[in-house]
C-alpha positions, 0 to 999 in steps of 0.5 A: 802344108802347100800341095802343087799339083800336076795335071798331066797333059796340056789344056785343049787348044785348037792349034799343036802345042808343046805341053810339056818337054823342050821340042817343037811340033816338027823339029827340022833336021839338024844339018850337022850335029856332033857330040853322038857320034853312031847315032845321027845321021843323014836324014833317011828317007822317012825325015827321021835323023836318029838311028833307032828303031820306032816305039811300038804301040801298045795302048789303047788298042787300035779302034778301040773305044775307051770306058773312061774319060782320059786316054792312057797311050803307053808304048814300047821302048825304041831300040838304038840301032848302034849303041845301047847307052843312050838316053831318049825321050819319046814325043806322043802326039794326039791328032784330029784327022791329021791336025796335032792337037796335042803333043807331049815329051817324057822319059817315060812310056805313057802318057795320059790325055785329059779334056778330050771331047766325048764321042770323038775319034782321035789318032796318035803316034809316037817317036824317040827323040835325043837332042834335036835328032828324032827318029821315025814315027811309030804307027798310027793308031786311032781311038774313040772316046766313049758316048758320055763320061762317068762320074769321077773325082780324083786327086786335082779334079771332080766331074758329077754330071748327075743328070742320071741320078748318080754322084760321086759325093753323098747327098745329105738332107733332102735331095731327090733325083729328077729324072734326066735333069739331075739332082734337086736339093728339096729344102735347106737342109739338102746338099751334095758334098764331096770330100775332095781327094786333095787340095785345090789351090787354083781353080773353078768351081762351076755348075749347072741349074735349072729349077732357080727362083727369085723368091727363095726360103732362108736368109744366107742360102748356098748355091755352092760352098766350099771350106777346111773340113767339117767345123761350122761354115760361119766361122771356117777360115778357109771358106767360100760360100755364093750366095742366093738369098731369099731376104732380100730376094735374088740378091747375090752376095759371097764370101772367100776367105784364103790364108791371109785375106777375106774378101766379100760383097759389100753393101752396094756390091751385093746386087738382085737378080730375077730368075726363072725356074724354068732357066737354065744358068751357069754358075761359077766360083773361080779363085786364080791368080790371087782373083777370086770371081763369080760368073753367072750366065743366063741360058747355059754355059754359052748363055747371056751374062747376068753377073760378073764380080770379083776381086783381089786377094792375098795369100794361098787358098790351102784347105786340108782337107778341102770339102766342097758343096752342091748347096751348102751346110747351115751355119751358126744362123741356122737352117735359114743359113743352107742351101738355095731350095728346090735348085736342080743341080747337074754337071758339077765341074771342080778343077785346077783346069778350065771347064771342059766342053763335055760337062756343057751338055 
């Protein structure tokens, strides 16, 4: 069964964007509105044009810093000042000093902000809105964000920054912590897998290694895998496997199999790379826009680009339930058929969003 998912809030920009709703960052003040009589008038001194009271803050708390990585902002409702029967929606706005760099509209009281920076101070405020009449802004209160983001995986999106040992998935096989890098998959039996609360139908998978060699154990080995449940990764028809591979050595090849498709490297298509252990490279699998790719940076997310191929594909990519892996399980080849070994892994990032600044470091 096709799943759409939703995402609340708007993807990071460095300029006001309307997220979601049908208003403007600043709408002007209507000269003559008709159809609400007792509610909109004259602008008062404040700009405002709707005759109710601001929303009242409620959290997070003023100069408060947060424990999680999204920030819920809920207020209270506004008051009309002539009628009770009215219907508003309230604008929230996230600025930067005094720049809006995120805005959203809703029915609702709350709003949850995803993808802002870590260790950040932000402002925000909200107001009612009716039609093209707004009311006075509320308060402005600011918030920061914390230090360092925990591990999370949630409907629509997984964040493993591993680096301190922890995960949010199970390591199985060999695996062992490196202590501020992150998590080695010692052999090719070693994995991370996460068992994806929902389904991703568009997105990225991405991550970080360090510890990568041009001359690898194994045939088919895995950088990163995904497939429909747990039956043989061989045969999987909903799988996506990148590939390392240690004969031939450093050659990159990967296969993605949708709904209707299967696309893969072919022949000439499957290139050879050199790596150095003491590297870090950014690896990621992105499946958007009926495109699946593969994007290797030498030197980090901002690195140099060392790879980059892709190609188109048909129908939905579905997996229920959808599995992921930091590596990759063995297939009907065998041991020699799992995981790239002696790779640190860190900073996994899966989402139907792009990848964040705060999983970079």
């Amino acid at each position: 069964m096709v799943r759409k998912l939703c995402l609340f809030g708007a993807a990071l920009t460095t300029a006001a964007a309307v997220a979601c709703g049908d208003g403007s960052k600043n709408p002007a003040a209507p000269s003559g509105v008709s159809g609400v009589s007792g509610k909109i008038g004259d602008a008062a001194a404040d700009g405002s044009t709707l005759k109710v009271t601001p929303p009242e803050m409620v959290a997070p708390g003023n100069n408060t810093t947060l424990e999680e990585s999204d920030a819920v902002l809920r207020i209270t409702a506004a008051t009309p000042r002539f009628t009770s029967n009215v219907q508003l929606r309230y604008r929230f706005q996230v600025l930067n000093g005094t720049s809006v760099i995120r805005e959203f509209t809703t029915t609702g009281l709350t709003w949850t902000v995803s993808g802002l920076d870590v260790n950040a101070a932000y402002n925000w405020r909200a107001r009612a809105e009716q039609g093209q009449a707004f009311g006075p802004w509320s308060a402005v209160w600011t918030f920061r964000t914390p230090n360092e983001l925990k591990a999370y995986m949630r409907p629509g999106e997984l964040y493993d920054p591993l680096y301190k040992g922890v995960t949010v998935g199970k390591r199985i096989g060999a695996t062992s912590y490196v202590p501020g890098k992150g998590i080695r998959l010692d052999n090719q039996s070693g994995r991370i897998e996460y068992r994806l609360p929902q389904t991703v139908q568009s997105g990225e998978f991405s991550m970080l290694i360090t510890g990568l060699r041009t001359n690898t154990e194994g045939q088919k080995t895995k950088i990163m895998s995904m497939a429909e449940g747990f039956c043989c990764i061989t045969t999987n028809d909903r799988r996506m496997t990148v590939e390392k591979r240690g004969d031939p050595a450093g050659v990159i090849a990967w296969r993605f199999v949708s709904y209707l498709d299967v696309v893969d490297t072919i022949g000439k298509q499957r290139v050879k790379l050199e790596f150095s252990p003491n590297r870090t490279y950014f690896w990621s699998a992105t499946w958007r826009n009926q495109r699946f790719e593969v994007l290797i940076r030498d030197g980090g997310v901002n690195g140099k680009q060392i790879y980059r191929f892709g190609k188109h594909y048909e129908g939905p990519y579905d997996p229920n339930p959808h599995i992921a892996w930091a590596g990759g399980p063995p297939g009907r080849a065998g041991i020699g058929s799992g995981s790239v070994d002696g790779i640190i892994i860190r900073q996994v990032w899966l989402s139907s969003r792009p990848r964040p600044a705060f999983a970079n470091r």
